[in-house]
N, C-alpha and C positions, 0 to 999 in steps of 0.2 A: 363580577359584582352584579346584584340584580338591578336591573333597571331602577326600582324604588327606593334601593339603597345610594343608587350613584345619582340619581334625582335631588335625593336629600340632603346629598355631601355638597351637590351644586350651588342647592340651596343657601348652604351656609357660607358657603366660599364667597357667593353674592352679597348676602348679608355682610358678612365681614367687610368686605371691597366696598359696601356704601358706608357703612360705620366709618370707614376710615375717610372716605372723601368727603362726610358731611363735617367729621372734625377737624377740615383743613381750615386755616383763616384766610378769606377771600383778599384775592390782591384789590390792593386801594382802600384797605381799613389802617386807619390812624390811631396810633399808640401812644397816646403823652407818660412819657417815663420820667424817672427820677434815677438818676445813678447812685451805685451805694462805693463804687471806688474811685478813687483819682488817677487819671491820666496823666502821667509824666512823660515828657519827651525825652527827659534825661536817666530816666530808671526805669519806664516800663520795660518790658521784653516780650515779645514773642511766645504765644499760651499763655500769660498772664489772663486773671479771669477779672471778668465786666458784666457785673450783675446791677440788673433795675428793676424797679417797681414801679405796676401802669397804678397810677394815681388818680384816675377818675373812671369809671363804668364803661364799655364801650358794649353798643348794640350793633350786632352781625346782622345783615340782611337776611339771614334766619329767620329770626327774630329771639336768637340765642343772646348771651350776655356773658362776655370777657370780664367777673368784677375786678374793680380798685383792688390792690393788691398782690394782683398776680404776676410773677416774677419771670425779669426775662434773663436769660444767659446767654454768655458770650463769651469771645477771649480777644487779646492784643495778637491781629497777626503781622506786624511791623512798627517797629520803633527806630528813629535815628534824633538824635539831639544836634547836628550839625549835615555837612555833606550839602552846602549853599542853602538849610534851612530846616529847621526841626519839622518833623512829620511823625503822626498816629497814625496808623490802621488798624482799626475795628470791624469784628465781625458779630453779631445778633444771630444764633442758631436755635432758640427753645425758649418754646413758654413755658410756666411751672404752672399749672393753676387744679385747684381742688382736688390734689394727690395727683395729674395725670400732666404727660408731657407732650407735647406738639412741636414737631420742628417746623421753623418758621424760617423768613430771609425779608429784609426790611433795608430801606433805604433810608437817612436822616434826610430830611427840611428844614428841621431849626434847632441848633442848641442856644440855649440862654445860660450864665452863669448863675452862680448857685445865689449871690446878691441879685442877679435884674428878676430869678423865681420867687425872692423873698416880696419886693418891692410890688413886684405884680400881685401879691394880695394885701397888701395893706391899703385900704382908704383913702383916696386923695380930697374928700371932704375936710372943709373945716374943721376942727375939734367940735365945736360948738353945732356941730352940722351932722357928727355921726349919727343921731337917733340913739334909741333905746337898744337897736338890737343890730347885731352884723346885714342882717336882709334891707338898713336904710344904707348900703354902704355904697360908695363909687370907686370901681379902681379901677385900672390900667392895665391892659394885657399888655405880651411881651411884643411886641410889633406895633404897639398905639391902639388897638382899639379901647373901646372905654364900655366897662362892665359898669350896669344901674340895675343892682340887684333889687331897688323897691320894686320897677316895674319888669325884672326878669328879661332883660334886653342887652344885649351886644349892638355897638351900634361903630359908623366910621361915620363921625360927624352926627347928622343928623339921619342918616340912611340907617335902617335896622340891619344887620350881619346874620344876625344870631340867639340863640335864648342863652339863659344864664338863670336857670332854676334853684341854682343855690349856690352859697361862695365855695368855691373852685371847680365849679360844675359850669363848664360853657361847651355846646354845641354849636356849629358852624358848616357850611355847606367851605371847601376850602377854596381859595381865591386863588388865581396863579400868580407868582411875581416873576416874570423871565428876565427883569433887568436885576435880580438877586440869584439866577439861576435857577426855580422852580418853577420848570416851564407848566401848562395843561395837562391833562390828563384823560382820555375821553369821559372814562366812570368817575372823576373826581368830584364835578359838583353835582351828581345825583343822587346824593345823599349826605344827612348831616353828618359829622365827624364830632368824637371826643377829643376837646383839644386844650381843657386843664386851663392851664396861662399863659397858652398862646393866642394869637390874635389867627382869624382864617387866614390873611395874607403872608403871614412868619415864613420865612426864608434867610438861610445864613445863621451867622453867629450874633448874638447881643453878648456884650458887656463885657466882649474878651479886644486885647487892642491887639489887633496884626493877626488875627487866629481866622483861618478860612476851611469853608468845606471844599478841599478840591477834588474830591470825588463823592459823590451824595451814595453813588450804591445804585442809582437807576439802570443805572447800563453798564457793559461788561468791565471789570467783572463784580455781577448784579450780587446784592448784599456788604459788599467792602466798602466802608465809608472812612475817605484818609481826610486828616485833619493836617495844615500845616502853617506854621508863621517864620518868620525871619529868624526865631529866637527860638530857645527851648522856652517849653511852655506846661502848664498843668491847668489839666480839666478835671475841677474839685469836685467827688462824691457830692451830692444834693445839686446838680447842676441838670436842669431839663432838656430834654432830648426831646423832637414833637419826629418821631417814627411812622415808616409808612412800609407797610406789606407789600411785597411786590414777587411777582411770578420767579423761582428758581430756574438760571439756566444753567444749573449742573456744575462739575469742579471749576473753578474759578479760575480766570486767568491774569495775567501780566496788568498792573494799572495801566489805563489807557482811557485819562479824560472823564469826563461825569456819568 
């Protein structure tokens, strides 16, 4: 092969090889999803498939853009409805977004039931206090903080959090809660996160009774997130997931702890 020719082929091998590492998505970006199936302790099974949709824009330190809509896939890789307690394992392998696919590996921080995702957008104003338009609204993220969409603010009390540019639009730099088990992060609060109708501190389950994350997916084996309560249990399609990207370390092994 002439020099200019194997020059050229190099060229392109290179190119290729950054094309692909500039479309990877950086660990510590947050995914607010929406699931579109229900988990059942008592009737999933093993490869049953777990599709969601991210529900609010996220910006890549790129300065690229994941939009609203784009679809994550998954499958059930553990079900037991008894055996001293019902338990889920899920696994998040691919984004779908603008015809092309991205394999990804993500950890949960927060699910909310599909009632505490509804409540978290409706106004906790007076009737007589909504305004003319959804932008005078006040509502409630899923973790407490308090969305005041006149003045585009997230706030915990009186301390600003956050912006909230429009309803169900809140960025947030994310807070850690270690007594809910979402310990720090070093990259986590260096930039704001899309986090939908979560509150930055959201850790754990809302609005399920006895339902626990007892492995988040952070650590081995990284991406598996088990779900489990005292009882069989179902996690209803339209129920939010606040997902978090996190570094793959290859075939996955034996549950062992968060």
């Amino acid at each position: 092969m002439k020099p200019s020719s194997l020059a050229f082929l190099l060229a392109i091998v290179s190119s290729l090889a950054m094309n692909a590492h500039s479309q990877q998505i950086p660990a510590g970006t947050v995914l607010p999803v929406m699931t579109s199936n229900t988990l059942d302790a008592g009737k999933s099974k093993p490869g049953d498939k777990l599709t969601a949709r991210l529900m609010q824009d996220v910006v890549l330190p790129s300065g690229g853009k994941i939009r609203r809509g784009a679809k994550l896939e998954g499958q059930v890789v553990q079900a037991s409805p008894a055996n001293g307690g019902a338990t889920v394992a899920v696994r998040f392998d691919r984004l779908v977004t603008g015809g092309k696919q991205f394999p990804l590996t993500v950890s949960l921080r927060a699910l909310a039931s599909m009632q505490d995702v509804f409540e978290a957008q409706l106004p906790t104003n007076n009737f007589d206090e909504y305004g003319t338009s959804i932008s005078d609204w006040t509502t409630v993220q899923v973790g407490g903080a308090a969305v005041y969409l006149g003045d585009e603010t997230v706030r915990d009390g009186m301390q600003i959090v956050g912006k909230a540019p429009g309803w169900g639009i809140v960025t947030a730099r994310l807070i850690p809660a270690p007594k809910r088990g979402c310990e720090a992060f070093p990259v986590e609060g260096d930039r704001e996160q899309s986090l939908w109708v979560f509150s930055p501190w959201a850790c754990g389950t809302y609005g399920f009774e006895d339902l626990n994350i007892t492995h988040h997916g952070v650590t081995s084996p990284v991406g598996t997130i088990e779900l489990t309560a005292p009882a069989p249990f179902r996690v209803r399609g339209g129920s939010g997931w606040l997902l978090r990207v996190v570094a793959d370390e290859g075939p996955a092994q034996p549950l062992a702890g968060n």
